[in-house]
N, CA and C atoms as a LAMMPS dump frame, in Angstrom:
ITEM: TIMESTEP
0
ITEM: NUMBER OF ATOMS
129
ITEM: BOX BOUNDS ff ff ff
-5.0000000000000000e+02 5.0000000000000000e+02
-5.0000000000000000e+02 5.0000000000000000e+02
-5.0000000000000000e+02 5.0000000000000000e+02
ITEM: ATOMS id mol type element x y z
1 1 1 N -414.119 369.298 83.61
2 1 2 C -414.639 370.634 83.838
3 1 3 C -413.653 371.635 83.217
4 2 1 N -413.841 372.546 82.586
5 2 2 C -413.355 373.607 81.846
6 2 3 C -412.592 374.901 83.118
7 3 1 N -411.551 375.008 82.648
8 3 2 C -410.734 375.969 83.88
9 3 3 C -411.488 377.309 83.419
10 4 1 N -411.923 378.154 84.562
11 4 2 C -412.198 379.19 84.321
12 4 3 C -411.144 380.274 84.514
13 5 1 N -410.172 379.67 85.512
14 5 2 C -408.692 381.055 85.896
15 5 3 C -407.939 381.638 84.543
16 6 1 N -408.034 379.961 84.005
17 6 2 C -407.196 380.362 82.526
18 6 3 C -405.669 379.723 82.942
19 7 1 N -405.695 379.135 83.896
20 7 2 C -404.151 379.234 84.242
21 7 3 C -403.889 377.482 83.96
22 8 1 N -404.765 376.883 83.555
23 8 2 C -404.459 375.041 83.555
24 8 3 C -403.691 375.097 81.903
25 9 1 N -402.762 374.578 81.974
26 9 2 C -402.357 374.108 80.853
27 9 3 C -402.74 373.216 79.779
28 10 1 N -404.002 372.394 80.05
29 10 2 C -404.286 371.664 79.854
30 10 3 C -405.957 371.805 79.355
31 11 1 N -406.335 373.236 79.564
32 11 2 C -407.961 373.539 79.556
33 11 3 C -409.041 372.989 80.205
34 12 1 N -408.21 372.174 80.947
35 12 2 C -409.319 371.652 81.931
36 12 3 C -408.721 371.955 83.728
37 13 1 N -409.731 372.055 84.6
38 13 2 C -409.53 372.515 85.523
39 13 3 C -408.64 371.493 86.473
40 14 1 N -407.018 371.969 87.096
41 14 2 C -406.326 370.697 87.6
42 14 3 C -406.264 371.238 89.197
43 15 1 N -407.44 372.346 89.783
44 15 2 C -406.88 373.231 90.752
45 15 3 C -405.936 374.314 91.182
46 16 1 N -405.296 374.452 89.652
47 16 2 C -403.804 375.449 89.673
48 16 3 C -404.781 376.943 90.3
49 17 1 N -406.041 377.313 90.417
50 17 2 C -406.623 378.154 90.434
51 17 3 C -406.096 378.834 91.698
52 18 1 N -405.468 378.143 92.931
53 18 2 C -405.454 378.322 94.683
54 18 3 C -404.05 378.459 94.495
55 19 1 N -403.171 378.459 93.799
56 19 2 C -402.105 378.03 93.567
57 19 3 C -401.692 379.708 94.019
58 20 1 N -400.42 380.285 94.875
59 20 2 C -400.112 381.809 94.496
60 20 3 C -399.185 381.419 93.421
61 21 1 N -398.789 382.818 92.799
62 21 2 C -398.113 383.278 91.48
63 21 3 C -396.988 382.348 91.162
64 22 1 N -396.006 382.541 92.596
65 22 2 C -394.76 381.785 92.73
66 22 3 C -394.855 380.142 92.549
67 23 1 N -395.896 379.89 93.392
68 23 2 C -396.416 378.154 93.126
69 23 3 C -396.84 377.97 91.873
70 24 1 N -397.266 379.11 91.259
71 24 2 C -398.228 378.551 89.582
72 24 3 C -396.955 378.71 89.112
73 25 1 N -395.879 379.617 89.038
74 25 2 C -394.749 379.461 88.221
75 25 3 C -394.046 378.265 88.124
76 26 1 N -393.892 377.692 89.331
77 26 2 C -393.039 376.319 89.686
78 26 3 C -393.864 375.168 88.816
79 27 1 N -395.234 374.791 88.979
80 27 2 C -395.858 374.24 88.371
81 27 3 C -395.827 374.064 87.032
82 28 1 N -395.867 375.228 86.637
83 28 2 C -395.971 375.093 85.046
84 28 3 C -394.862 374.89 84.581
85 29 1 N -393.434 375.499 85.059
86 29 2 C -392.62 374.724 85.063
87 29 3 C -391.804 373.281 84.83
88 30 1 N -392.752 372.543 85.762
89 30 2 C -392.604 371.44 85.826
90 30 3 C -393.415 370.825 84.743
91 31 1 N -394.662 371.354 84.32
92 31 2 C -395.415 370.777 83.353
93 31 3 C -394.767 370.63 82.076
94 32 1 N -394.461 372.058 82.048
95 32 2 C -393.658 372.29 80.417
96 32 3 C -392.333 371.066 80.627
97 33 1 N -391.99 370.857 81.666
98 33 2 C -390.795 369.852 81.445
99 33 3 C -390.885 368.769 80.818
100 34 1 N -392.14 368.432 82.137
101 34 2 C -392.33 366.561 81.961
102 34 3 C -393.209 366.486 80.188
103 35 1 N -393.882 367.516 79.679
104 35 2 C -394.642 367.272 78.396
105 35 3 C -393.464 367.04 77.453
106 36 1 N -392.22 367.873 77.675
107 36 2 C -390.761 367.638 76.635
108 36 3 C -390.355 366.529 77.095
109 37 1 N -389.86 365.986 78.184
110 37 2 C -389.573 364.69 78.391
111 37 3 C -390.36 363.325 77.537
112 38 1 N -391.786 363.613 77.353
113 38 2 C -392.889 362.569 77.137
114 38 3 C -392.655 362.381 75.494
115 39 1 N -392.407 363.679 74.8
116 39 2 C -392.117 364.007 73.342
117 39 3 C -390.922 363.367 73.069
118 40 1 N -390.082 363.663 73.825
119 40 2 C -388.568 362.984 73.499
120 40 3 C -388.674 361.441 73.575
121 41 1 N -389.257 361.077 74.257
122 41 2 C -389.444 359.831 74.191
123 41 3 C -390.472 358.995 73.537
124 42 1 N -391.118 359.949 72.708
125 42 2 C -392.35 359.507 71.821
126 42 3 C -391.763 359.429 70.466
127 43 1 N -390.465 359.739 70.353
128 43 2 C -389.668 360.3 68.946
129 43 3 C -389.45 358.958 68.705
């Protein structure tokens, strides 16, 4: 299903929608991490 908030990183809907500001920050956070972790190790 297609995110309508705009806020999934991913363009598809992961629930980040319920998330407040501070929780969506932490999240994405963590997303942007683990996607550099996955790259570094795809090298």
């Amino acid at each position: 299903m297609a995110c309508g908030c705009g806020r999934s990183p991913t363009g598809k809907c992961i629930g980040w929608h319920a998330l407040s500001e501070k929780e969506y920050q932490e999240k994405l956070k963590e997303y942007k991490d683990e996607e550099l972790a996955k790259r570094k190790t795809d090298e």
